[in-house]
N, C-alpha and C positions, 0 to 999 in steps of 0.2 A: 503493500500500500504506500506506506510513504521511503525515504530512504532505502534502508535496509534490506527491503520486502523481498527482488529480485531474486538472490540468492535463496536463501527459505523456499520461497512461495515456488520454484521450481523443485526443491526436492518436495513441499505435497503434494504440486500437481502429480506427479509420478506415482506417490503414494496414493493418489486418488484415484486415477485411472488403475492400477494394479490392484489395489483393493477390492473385496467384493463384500460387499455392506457387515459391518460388525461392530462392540458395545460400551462408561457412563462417568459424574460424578463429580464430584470438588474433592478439598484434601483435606485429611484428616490430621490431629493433632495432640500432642500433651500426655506424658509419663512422664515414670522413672526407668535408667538404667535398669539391667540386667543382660551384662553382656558375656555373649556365651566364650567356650573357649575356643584358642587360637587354631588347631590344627582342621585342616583342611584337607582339600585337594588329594582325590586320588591317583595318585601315578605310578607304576612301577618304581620300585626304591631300589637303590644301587645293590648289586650283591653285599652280603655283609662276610667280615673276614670269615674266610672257611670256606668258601662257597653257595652259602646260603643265603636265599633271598627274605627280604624283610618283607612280611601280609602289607597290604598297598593299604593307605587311609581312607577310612569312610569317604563319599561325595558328600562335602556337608556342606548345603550354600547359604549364605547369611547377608541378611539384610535387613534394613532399617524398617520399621510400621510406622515409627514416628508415636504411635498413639492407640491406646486399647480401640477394639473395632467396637462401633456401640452394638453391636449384631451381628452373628453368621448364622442368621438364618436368610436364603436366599429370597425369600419372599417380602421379609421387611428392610433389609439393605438398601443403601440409599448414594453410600458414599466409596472412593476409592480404597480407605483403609481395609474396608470391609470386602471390597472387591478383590483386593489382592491376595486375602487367603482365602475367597470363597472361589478364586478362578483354581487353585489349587487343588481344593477339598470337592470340591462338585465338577459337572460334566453336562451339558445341553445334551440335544438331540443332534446338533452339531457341532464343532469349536472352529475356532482360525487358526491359521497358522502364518507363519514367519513374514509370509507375504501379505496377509492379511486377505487371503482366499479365504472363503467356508468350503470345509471336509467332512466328512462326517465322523460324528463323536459319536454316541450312545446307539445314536441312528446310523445302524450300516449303510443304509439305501433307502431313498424314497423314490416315489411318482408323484409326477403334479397334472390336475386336469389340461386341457386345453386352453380353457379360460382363467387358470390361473388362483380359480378360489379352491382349489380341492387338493389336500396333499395324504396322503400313506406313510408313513414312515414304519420301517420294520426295522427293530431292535436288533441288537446285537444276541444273541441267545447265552453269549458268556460273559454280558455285561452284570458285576454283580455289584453290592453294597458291601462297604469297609467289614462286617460283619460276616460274610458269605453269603448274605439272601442275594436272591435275582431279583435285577431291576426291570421290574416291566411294565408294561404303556396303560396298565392300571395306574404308575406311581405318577406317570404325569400326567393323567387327568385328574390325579386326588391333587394334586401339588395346585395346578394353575388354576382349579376353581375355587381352592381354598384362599389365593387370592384373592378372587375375585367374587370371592363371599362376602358381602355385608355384613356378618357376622364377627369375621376376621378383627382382632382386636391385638394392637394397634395396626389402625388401616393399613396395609400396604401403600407405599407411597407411590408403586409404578403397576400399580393391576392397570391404568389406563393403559400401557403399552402391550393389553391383552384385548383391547375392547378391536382389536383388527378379526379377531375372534367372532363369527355369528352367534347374537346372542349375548355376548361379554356383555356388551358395555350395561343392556335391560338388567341383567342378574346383577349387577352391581352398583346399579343405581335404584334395586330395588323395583323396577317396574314389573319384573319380574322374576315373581318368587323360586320359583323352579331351575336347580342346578342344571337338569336336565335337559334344558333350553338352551344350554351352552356347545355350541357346536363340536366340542373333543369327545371322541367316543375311543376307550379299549375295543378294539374287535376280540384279541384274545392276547395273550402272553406279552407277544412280541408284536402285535400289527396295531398300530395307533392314527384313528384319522381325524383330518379336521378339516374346518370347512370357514374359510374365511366370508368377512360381509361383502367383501370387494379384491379384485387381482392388488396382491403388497408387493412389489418387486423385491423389497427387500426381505419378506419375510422369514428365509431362512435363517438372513443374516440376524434376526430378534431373536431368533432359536441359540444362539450361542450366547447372549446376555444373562445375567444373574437373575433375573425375575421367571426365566422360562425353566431356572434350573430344576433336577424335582427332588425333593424331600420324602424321606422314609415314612413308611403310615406309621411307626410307632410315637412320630411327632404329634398325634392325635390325643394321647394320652398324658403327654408331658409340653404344655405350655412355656415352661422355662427351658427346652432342650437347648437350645442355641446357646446359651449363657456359660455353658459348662464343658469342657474337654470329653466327658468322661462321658457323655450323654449325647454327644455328636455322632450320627452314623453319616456317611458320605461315600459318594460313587464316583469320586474323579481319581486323579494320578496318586495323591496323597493324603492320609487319613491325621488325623491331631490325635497328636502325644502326651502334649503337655500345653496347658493353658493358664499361665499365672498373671491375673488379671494389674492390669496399670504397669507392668515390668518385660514380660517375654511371653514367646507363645512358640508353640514348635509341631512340626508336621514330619510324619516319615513315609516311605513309600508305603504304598495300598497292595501290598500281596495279591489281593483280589482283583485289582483291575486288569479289565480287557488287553491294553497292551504294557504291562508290568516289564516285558523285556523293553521296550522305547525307552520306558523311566530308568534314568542313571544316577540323580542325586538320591541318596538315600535318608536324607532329614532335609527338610526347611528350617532354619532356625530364623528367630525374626524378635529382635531388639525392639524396646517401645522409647525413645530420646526425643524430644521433641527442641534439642537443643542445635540447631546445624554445625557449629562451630565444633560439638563434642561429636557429632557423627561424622563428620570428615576427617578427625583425629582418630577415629576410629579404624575406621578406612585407612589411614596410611600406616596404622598400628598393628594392620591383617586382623580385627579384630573383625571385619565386615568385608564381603566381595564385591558388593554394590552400594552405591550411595547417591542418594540425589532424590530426584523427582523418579516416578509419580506419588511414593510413600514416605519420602525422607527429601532434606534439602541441602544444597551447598552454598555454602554463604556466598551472598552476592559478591562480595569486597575480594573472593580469593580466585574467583571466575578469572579475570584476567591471569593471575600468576598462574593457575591450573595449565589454563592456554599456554602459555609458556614454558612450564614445568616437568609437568605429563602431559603433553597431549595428544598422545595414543591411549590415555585409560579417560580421558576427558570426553563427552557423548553430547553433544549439543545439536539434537533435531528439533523441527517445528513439527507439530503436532493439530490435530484439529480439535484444538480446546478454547474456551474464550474466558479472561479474567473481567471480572466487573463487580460495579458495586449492585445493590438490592435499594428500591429505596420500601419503607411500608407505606403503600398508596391508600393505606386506612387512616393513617394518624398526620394530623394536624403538623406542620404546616405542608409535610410531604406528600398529601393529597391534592395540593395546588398546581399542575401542567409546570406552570410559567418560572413556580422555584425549582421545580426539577427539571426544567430547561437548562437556568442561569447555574447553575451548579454542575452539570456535566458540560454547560461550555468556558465554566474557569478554571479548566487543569489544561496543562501541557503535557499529553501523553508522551510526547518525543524526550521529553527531557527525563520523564520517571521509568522509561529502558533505556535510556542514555546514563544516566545518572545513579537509577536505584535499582532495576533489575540485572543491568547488564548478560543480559544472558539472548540476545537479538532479537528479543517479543518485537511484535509489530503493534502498532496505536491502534485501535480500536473505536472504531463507528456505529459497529452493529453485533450483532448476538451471534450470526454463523460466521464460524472462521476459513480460513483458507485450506485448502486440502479437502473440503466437502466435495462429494461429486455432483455435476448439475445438471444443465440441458445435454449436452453434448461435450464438455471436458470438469470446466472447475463453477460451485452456483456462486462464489465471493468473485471471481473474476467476469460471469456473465453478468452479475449484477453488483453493483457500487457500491460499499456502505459511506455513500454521501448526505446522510440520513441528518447530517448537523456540522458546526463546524465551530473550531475553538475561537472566540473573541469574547475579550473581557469587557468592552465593551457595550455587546449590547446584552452579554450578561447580568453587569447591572442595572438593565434598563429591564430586564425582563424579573428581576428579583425584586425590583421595588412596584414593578406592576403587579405581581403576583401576593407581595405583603400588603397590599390594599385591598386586593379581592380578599385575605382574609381579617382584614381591617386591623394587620396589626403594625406597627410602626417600625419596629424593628426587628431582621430576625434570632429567633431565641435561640439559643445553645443545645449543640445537641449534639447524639454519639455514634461513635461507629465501630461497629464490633467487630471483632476478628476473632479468629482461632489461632492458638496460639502457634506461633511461627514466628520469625526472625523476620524475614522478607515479608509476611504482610502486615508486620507493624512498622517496618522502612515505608511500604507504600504507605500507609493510611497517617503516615508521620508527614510524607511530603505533599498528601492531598488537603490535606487541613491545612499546612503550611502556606498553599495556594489559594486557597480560600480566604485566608486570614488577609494577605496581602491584597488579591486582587476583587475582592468583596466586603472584607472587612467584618467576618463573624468566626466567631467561637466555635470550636469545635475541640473535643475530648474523644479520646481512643480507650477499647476497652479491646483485652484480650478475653477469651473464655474457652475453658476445656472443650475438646470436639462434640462429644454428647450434649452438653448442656447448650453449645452454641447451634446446635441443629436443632434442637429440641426449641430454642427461642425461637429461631426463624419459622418453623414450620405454623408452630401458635402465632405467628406476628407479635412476637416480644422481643421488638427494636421499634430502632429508629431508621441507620440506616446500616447495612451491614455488610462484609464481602461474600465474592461469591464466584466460584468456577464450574463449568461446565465439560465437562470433556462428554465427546460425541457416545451413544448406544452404537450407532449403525452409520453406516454414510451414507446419511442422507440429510441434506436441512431440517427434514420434520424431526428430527431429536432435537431440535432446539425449539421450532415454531412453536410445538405444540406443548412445547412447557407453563405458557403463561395465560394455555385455553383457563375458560371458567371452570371451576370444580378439580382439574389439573391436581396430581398428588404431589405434583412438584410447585406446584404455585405456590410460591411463598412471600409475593409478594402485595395480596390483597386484589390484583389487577383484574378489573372484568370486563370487557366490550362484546358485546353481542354482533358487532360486526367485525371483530377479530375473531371470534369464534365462527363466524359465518365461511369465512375465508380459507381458518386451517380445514374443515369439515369438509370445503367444497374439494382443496387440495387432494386430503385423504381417497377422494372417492372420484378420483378424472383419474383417468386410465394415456392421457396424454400428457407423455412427460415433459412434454416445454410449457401445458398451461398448471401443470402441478406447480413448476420451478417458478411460473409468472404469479402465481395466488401466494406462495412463501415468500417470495419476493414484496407483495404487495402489505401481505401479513407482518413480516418485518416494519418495514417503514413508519403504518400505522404502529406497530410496539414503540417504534423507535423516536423519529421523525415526531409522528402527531402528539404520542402521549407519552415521550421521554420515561416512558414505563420503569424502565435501568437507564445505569448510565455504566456503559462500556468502557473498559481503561485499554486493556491491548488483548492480542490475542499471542498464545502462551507457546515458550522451546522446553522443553524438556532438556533440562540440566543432568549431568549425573555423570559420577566416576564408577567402570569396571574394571577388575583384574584383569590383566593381557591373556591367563590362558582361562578365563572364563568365556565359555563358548553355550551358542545358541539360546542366551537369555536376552530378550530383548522387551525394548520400548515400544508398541505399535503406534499407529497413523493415529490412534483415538488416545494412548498417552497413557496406556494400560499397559504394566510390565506383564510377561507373560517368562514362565521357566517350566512349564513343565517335561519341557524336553533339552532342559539346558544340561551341560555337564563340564570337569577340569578338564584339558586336557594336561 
């Protein structure tokens, strides 16, 4: 977009055309230490004198959480921490891989109708549970209506990303009472169908996301299962070992799963620091293989030496993720258009990844980022996020017409909440910074543990607060359709009946240049008309790896992914 963009924004177009749609989330934060120990790395060991060889060391790969998960139960998950051990411990009906293709996971093979709404999928027959039971297409019909049960307590925050489902959206809006009505049917063990409301191009790629993942029926009987190590059954690469809550958490290989010979590390171990300064000391202490983003961070200030220093263990991609602030469009004065206009046009985005992120973020106009796939290549290059632009100027002309409409004279002091991190209490240091100078109001920062800081947002208990996105699927509607009415991700009070008119007509046009034209226009109205958020940049993936850490990677969406990673 501006400067910088050039460079980036070609490696995601690449990753956007190569991609084939796949899955979510913001960053999680805040623990203590509990770091495991140093030895590592399987490799053949030298003979030892005598002629005998030394047994090779476990595959143990370690990396940062940053922060206890608030959940790993894949139906109320919400956020990356939690993502990252639930990509681990569970398995869709398909997963991605390194290219960010969909293969089939759980689901060996499916058929899709002609038209697009009808799919089969036949199970794997030696797909089991951590436990030995067999996984079958009964577990994900009990899994994704319990979703998208009304009943479900606390709501699932993304059952709408099942309402593509015939039926879904009725069942969970209560219109109607009957699970039955829900288009997934077990035919028998292994043969599971469904029957979508309209052709989703992307739908397989929703199949590899955490909300489609399935849960064991003995979760029927224990309401707190997810909370505890010891009570977790799970169907992917790796089953949990050890769960010590605010400190460490650990995962070892699944004996039971389908492809046990792929899987080479034989433990996850996973630190909770939510200090970056002490996790990249970490890191050059071998104390950690991975460090950075999407679950841990590298301090902004040591990015450049990094570059310099290491810069074969240094990983700086762009990603299709978006940073911004939330404002609450319920509370007083941030219900007002014209102040959340004048406040998203007095920052200088160039200066705070010039200056405070340093990691090549690009400035930010709009909510879809770059590397989306669109009409025909990239939707942020077919379409502009010209949606505003920075002048402090008539910023304050638009702040004091907006403190009149709500008759107040001056504006009043307010806060902005973060989770606790390093880098975004740098940002939300230099946004108020700008505020203060080129608007002349108060502004206070607050940090808050992860749990408690999602838990505020989702209640609308803020003012204003940050907020990241990383893409489901590629496609713009993992953002559009964030801030529909009723939305389990709307957390910001926002409701237009002709924003909602627009994503609904998107979902359901089967012509994908007027789908890409209805998001496009859907945007703008978020954007443009009702300054709904106010966008800061769009986000690179930072992070340091070991040189013989192989086949663990950062995907397009800004999701680490290791379950086929190994030393060499």
């Amino acid at each position: 977009m501006r400067k910088k963009r050039k460079s980036i924004l070609a490696v995601l177009i690449i990753l956007a055309v190569s991609a084939i749609m796949s899955a979510c989330g913001s960053s999680g934060q805040d623990a203590k230490s509990s770091a495991p120990p140093k030895s590592n790395n399987e490799k053949p060991a030298d003979p030892a004198p005598g002629g005998k060889t030394e047994k090779p060391k476990e595959q143990v790969f370690r990396f940062n959480l940053h922060s206890n998960p608030p959940t790993l139960d894949p139906g109320l998950a919400q956020d990356t921490v939690a993502f990252a051990v639930l990509n681990g411990l569970f398995e869709g009906l398909t997963r991605s891989n390194d290219k960010g293709e969909i293969v089939p996971g759980t689901a060996e093979k499916w058929e899709v109708s002609p038209d697009g709404t009808k799919y089969t999928f036949h199970l794997r027959k030696d797909a089991k549970w951590s436990n030995g039971d067999p996984v079958t297409a009964g577990d994900f019909e009990f899994s994704w209506k319990r979703v998208l049960d009304p009943k479900t307590q606390p709501a699932p925050p993304y059952a709408y990303q099942l309402y593509y489902i015939k039926g879904a959206e009725a069942y969970n809006t209560k219109k109607n009472a009957d699970p039955n009505s829900v288009a997934v049917k077990a035919v028998d063990a292994n043969t599971l169908e469904v029957e979508l409301e309209h052709s989703t191009p992307y739908f397989l790629s929703l199949l590899s996301f955490q909300t489609f993942f399935p849960v064991h029926s003995s979760v029927k009987d224990n309401p707190k299962w997810a909370a505890e190590a010891s009570t977790i059954i799970s169907n992917g690469p790796f089953k949990i070992s050890e769960w010590k809550q605010q400190s460490s958490l650990e995962m070892m290989k699944n004996e039971h799963y389908y492809a046990k010979d792929d899987i080479k590390f034989t433990k996850v171990q996973l630190t909770m620091v939510d200090d970056s300064g002490s996790e990249l000391n970490m890191y050059e202490t071998d104390q950690l293989d991975f460090a950075g983003m999407p679950t841990g961070r590298i301090p902004n200030e040591q990015i450049p030496v990094l570059k310099q220093t290491k810069p074969d263990e240094l990983e700086i991609k762009g990603i299709a993720s978006s940073y911004y602030y939330l404002f609450n469009n319920k509370q007083k004065p941030f219900n007002n258009v014209n102040i959340r206009k004048a406040l998203a046009m007095a920052i200088d985005r160039q200066l705070i990844v010039d200056k405070v992120t340093l990691g090549g973020q690009l400035p930010a106009f709009g909510i879809v980022p770059p590397g989306i796939a669109g009409e025909k290549g990239e939707f942020r290059s077919e379409h502009k996020d010209d949606y505003f632009k920075e002048n402090v100027e008539e910023a304050k002309a638009l702040l004091q017409k907006g403190l009149g409409e709500l008759g107040l004279s001056s504006m009043p002091e307010f806060t902005i909440a973060y989770n606790t991190d390093e880098s975004h209490k740098k940002v939300a240091e230099a946004v108020a910074d700008m505020w203060s100078k080129n608007l002349g109001i108060k502004v206070k920062i607050e940090n808050q543990e992860w749990g408690v800081f999602l838990k505020n947002r989702t209640a609308l208990n803020y003012q204003m607060a940050r907020a990241g996105w990383q893409t489901d699927y590629n496609d713009p509607m993992s953002f559009i359709d964030l801030y529909m009415t009723g939305s389990g991700n709307n957390d910001i009070g926002y409701s237009n009946p002709e924003y909602d008119k627009l994503v609904h007509e998107a979902k359901q046009s089967l012509d994908n240049k007027q789908r890409m034209e209805l998001m496009a226009k859907a945007e703008r109205m978020l954007i443009e008309q009702d300054q709904a958020i106010l966008p800061l940049y769009y986000y690179t993936n930072v992070a340091m790896k070991k040189p013989n850490l192989k086949n663990v990677f950062v995907d397009y969406q800004g999701m680490i992914n290791y379950s086929r990673g190994y030393f060499e």
